[in-house]
Every structure is written in C-alpha cells, then in structure tokens.
N, C-alpha and C positions, 0 to 999 in steps of 0.2 A: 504494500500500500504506500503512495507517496503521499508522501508528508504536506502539510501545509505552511505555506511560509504568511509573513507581518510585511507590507509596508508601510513605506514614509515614504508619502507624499508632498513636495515641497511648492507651492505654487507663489509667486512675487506677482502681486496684481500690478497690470500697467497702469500707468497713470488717466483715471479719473475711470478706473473699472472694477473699481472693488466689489461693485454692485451684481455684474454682470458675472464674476469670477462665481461670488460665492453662491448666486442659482444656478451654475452649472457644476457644482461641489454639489449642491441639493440634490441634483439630478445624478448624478455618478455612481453614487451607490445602490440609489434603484434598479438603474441599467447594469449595474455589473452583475446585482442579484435574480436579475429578470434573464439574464444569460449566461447562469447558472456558475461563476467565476469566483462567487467569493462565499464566504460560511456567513453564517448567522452570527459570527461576532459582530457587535453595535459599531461601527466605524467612531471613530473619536477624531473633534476636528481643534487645532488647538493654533495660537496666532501668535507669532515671534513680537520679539521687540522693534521688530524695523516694519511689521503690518506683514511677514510671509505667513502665509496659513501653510499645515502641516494636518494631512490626511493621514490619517492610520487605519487599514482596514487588512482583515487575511484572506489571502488568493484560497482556492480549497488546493491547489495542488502550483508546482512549477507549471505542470501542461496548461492547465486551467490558465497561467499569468501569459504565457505563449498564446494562447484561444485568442487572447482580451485583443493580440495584437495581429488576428484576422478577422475579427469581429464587424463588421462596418459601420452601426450601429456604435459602439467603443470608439470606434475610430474617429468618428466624427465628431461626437462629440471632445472627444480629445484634444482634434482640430479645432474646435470649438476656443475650447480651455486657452490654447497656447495663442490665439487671436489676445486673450484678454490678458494672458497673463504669463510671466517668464519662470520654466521650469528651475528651481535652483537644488544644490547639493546642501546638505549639512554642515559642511565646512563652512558655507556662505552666513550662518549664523554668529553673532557674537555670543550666544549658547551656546555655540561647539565648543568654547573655548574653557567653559566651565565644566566640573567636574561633575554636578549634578545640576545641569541646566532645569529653568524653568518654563513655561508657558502659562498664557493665558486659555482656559477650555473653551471652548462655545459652544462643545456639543459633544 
C-alpha cells in the first residue's frame, strides 16, 4: 500500500489579488477531493508575516499527487492560482529562519 504524503502549499498573492487568490484556495480542496487526490484530512490554511498563505492538505498517495498533474480540471484551476499569485518555497519565509516558526491560522 502506498503511503500518503503532507503538503505545503506556498502561494505570495500579486498585488491587489488577495481577494481572488484566497477563493480559488476555497475552491482547491473541493476539486482535489471531488477527484479523489486527497484524504479527509481538514486542509489547514495559515498566513506568513509578509501576507504568503500556506496550504497544508494530504495527497492519499504519491500517484494520486502525479493524477493532480493530469487532471484538467487541477490544472486549470492551478492556472488559475498562478495568474493571481507567485508560487514560493519555504526558505522565502522569515519563518524559515526560526526554529519553531509561527503563523497566523485562518482555517
């Protein structure tokens, strides 16, 4: 049985789209769960010090995290995402830098 993995999700909204970024975060995990990609864990959405929002939800499998990126439905929406907003890495936090960083929840 393969295993299920956790991401982090890193989105930096463009400027004056914060609006737009976070209803298509609303929309993401319905579509991931409506095409059968992620568990029933509750996705947690949580917001850095500089405004990056940080998705966390679990794929059910590697393959399932592969699927998401034939999906077209996923895709688009994705597309969607990266219109509004710039994908970043962990490092790009000034949380990285702490040992046991914090955030803000929203969800």
């Amino acid at each position: 049985m393969e295993s299920s993995s956790f991401a982090i999700a890193l989105y930096q909204p463009k400027e004056g789209k914060k609006d737009e970024l976070l209803k298509i975060i609303e929309d993401h995990t319905p579509l991931l769960r409506r095409e059968g990609l992620i568990t029933e864990f509750e996705p947690v959405l949580l917001k850095s010090e500089n405004g990056t929002y940080l998705e966390l939800f679990q794929w059910k499998s590697i393959a399932a995290k592969d699927a998401a990126h034939q999906s077209e439905q996923v895709m688009t929406l994705w597309e969607k995402m990266m219109e509004v907003a710039d994908m970043k890495q962990l490092s790009s936090l000034s949380e990285a830098d702490q040992l046991f960083p914090n955030f803000e929840r929203l969800k």
